[in-house]
N, C-alpha and C positions, 0 to 999 in steps of 0.2 A: 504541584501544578493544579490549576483550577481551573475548568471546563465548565462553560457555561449550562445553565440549567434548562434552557428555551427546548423545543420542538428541534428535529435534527434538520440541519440543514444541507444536507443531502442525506441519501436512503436509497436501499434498492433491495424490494421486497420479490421472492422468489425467481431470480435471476436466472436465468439459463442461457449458454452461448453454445451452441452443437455447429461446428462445420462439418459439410458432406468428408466425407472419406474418398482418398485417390485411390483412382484403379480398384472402384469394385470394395473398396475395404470398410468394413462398419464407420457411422459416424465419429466422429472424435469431440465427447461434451467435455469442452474446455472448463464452464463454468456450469458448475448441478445443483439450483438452488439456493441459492446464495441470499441471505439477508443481511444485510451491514446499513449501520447508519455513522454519520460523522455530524456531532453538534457544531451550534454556532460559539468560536473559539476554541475551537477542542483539534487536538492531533490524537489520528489514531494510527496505527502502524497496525500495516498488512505483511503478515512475516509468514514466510517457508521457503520450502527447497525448490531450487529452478524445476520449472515445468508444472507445478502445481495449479497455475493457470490467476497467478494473482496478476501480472502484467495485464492478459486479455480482461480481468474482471476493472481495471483502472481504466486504459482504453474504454470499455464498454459503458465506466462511472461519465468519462469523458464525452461521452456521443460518437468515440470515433468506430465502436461498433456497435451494431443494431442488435439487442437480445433474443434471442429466439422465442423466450417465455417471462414471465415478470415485468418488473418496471421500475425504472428511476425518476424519482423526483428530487428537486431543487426548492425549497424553501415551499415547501409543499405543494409545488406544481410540478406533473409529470412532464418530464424530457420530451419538448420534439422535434420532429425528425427532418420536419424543411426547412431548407437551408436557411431562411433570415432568422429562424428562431435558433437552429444550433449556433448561428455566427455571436447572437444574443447572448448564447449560453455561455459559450468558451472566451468571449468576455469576464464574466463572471470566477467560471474555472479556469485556472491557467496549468499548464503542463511544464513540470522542471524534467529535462531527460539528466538520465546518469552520467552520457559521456559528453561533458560539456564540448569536446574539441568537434564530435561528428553533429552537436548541435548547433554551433556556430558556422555560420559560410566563411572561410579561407581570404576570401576577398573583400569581404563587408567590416567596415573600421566600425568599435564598439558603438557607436555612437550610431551606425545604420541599423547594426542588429538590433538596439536596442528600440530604435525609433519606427521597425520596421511594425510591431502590432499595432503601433496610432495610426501610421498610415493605413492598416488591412481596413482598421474600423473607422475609416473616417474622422479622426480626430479631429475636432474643431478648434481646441484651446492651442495655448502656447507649446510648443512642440517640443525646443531645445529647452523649456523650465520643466517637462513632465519627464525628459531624460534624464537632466540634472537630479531628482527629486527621487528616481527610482535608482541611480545609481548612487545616491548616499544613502538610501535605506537598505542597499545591498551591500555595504560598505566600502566603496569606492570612490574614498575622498582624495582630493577634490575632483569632483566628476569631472570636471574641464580637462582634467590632464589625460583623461582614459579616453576623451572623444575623438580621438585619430588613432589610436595604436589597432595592430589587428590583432587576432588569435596568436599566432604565434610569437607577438612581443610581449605576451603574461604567462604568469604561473597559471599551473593547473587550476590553484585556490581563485585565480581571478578570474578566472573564464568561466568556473563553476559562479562564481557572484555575478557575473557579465548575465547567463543566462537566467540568474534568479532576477535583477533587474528588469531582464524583457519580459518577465513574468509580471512583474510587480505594475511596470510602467501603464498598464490598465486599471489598474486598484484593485485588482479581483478580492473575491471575497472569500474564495479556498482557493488552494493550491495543489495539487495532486503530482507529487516528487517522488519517481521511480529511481529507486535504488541513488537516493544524490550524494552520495560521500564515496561511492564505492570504488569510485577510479582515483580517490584523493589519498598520499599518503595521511599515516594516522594525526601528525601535527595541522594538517590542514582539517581535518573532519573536525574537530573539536571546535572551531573555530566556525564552521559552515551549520552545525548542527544548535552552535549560539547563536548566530544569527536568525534561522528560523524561528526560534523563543521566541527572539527578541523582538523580532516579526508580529508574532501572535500577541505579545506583552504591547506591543503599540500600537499595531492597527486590528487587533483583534482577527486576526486573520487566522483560519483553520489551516486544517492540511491533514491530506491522508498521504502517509508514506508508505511508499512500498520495498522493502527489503529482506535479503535473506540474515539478515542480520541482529539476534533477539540485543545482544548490547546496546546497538542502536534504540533500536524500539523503548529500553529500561532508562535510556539517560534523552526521551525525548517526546516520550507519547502520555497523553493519561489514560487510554485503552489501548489493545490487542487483539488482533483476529489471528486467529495461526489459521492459514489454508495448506490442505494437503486434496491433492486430486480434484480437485474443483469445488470443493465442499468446504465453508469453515468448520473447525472440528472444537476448537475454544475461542472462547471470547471473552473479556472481562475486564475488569482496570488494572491496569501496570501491573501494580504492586504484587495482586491479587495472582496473576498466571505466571508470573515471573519468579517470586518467591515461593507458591506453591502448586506449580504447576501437576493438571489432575490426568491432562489425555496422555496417553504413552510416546505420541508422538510428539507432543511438546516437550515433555519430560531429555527426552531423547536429543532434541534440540540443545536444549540448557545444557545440559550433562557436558558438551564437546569444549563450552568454554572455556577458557586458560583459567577463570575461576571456578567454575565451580567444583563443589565438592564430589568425591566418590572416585568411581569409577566411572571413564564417559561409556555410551551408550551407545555402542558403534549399529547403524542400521545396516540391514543384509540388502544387499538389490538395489535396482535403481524404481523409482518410483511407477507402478503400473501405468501402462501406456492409459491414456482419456479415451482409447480409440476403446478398450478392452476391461473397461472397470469391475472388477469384481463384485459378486453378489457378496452380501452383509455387509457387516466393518469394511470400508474400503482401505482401511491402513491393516485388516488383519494377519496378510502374508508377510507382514514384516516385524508383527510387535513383538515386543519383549515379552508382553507381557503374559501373552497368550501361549509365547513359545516355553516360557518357564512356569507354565502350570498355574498360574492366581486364578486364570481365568475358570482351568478346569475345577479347582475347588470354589470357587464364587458359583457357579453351576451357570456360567453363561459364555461358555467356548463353544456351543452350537450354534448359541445366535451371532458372535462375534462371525462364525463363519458362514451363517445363512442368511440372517435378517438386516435389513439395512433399516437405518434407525435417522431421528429428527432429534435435534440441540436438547437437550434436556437440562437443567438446571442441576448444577454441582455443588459440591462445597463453598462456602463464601459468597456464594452468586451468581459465580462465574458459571458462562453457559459452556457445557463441554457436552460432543458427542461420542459416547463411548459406554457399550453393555458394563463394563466393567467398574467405572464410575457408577452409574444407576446403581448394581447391586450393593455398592458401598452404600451410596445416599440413603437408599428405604431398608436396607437392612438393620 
């Protein structure tokens, strides 16, 4: 896969999203810092376990939430926040959700939902040609036949392409697709996750995916951000974190797939609340690595438990946040 070489075309430099806490309870920072960029042409997949706070950090790329700290920009102009500019903007960005059937209206025939973003934004041109046009690029040939049927006269796979159509029917220039295969059985993903390609391969179109899923991410991105608690913890190209994965918590990821090798790497706990973040490592109550002693001979299982630490450059290039890498790297 080949990612273009240009300036990114979206970014979002030290990002923070903290909502108040109910009833009295500490804040809850969904998103602690966050730098991601997505080039022009490039898919990047945003992968970890629910709750990690990658939905609210997409939402947030999206404009549909307001950062509490940092800042996103769009082809180098920062995001903002009144409404004829965000309408501007999500022209531009379009949103795929995961469950095509609660993102389709019940009583809307393909052909309204599809046609319903020209109308939001005033479309001027030919109406029924810019429906036809997004529905054969979503692979719904011949689009004439899909323009009456509703949701529940399609397959899962078609209602997932119904909704990639109403994305596309703008021309947008990225696409931000929360978890889009993951209500599909697996003959259909394969099929929905070529179509995005092929997407990218003809209208040069980007896309940041969001999924808890690294096989996805391996057969679809040319980068990776793995987020755990609101932080990304590695970042780097496919290849690069996927075959040699350096944080423990990715590692740990990989480890569960039906391929890979070893022993998987079952984690203990359910991921600490955002409300109650730990000081240091914020994956250190769970790692392996720390639990089986590497850390205590590398001489950095204090900081792992006290110090909280910034992206540092790993092996290969990839950026991974982790005392234990570091001690590797300069040792």
């Amino acid at each position: 896969m080949t990612a273009s070489t240009a300036g990114p075309l979206l970014s979002a430099r030290g990002l923070r999203v903290t909502f108040p806490g109910r009833r009295g309870a500490a804040p809850s920072r969904a998103v602690d810092g966050v730098d991601l960029e997505v080039g022009a042409g490039e898919i990047v997949a945003l992968v970890g376990e629910s709750g990690c706070g990658k939905t609210t950090l997409a939402r947030t790329l999206l404009g549909l939430v307001r950062p509490t700290e940092g800042d996103v920009r769009f082809d180098g102009r920062p995001l903002e926040y009144a409404a004829r500019a965000l309408k501007a903007y999500r022209r531009r960005v379009q949103l795929v959700l995961q469950d095509p059937s609660g993102a389709l209206n019940p009583r809307h025939t393909v052909y309204e939902a599809v046609a319903e973003g020209l109308r939001i934004h005033g479309y001027a041109g030919d109406e029924t040609a810019a429906v036809e046009r997004a529905l054969s690029r979503a692979g719904l040939r011949p689009p004439e036949r899909f323009f009456a049927r509703h949701p529940h006269e399609l397959s899962g796979g078609q209602r997932q392409r119904v909704v990639i159509a109403g994305a596309l029917v703008l021309e947008p220039e990225l696409i931000v697709a929360d978890e889009p295969v993951a209500s599909l059985d697996a003959s259909v993903r394969g099929e929905i996750l070529a179509l995005l390609l092929g997407l990218r391969a003809e209208l040069g179109l980007s896309a940041l995916v969001v999924t808890h899923d690294l096989g996805l991410a391996w057969n679809i991105a040319d980068r990776v951000a793995v987020m755990y608690l609101g932080r990304i913890v590695e970042t780097g190209r496919v290849e690069q974190v996927l075959t040699a994965p350096q944080h423990p918590y990715t590692q740990a990821l990989l480890s569960v797939l039906p391929e890979a090798p070893g022993t998987p790497v079952i984690l203990t706990g359910e991921p600490p609340d955002p409300s109650r973040v730990p000081t240091g490592c914020r994956f250190h109550a769970r790692c392996q690595i720390l639990a089986g002693g590497e850390a205590e001979r590398a001489g950095v299982a204090d900081a792992c438990r006290g110090q909280d630490l910034e992206i540092l450059t790993g092996d290969a290039g990839a950026q991974v946040a982790c005392h234990w890498v570091g001690a590797r790297v300069t040792s």
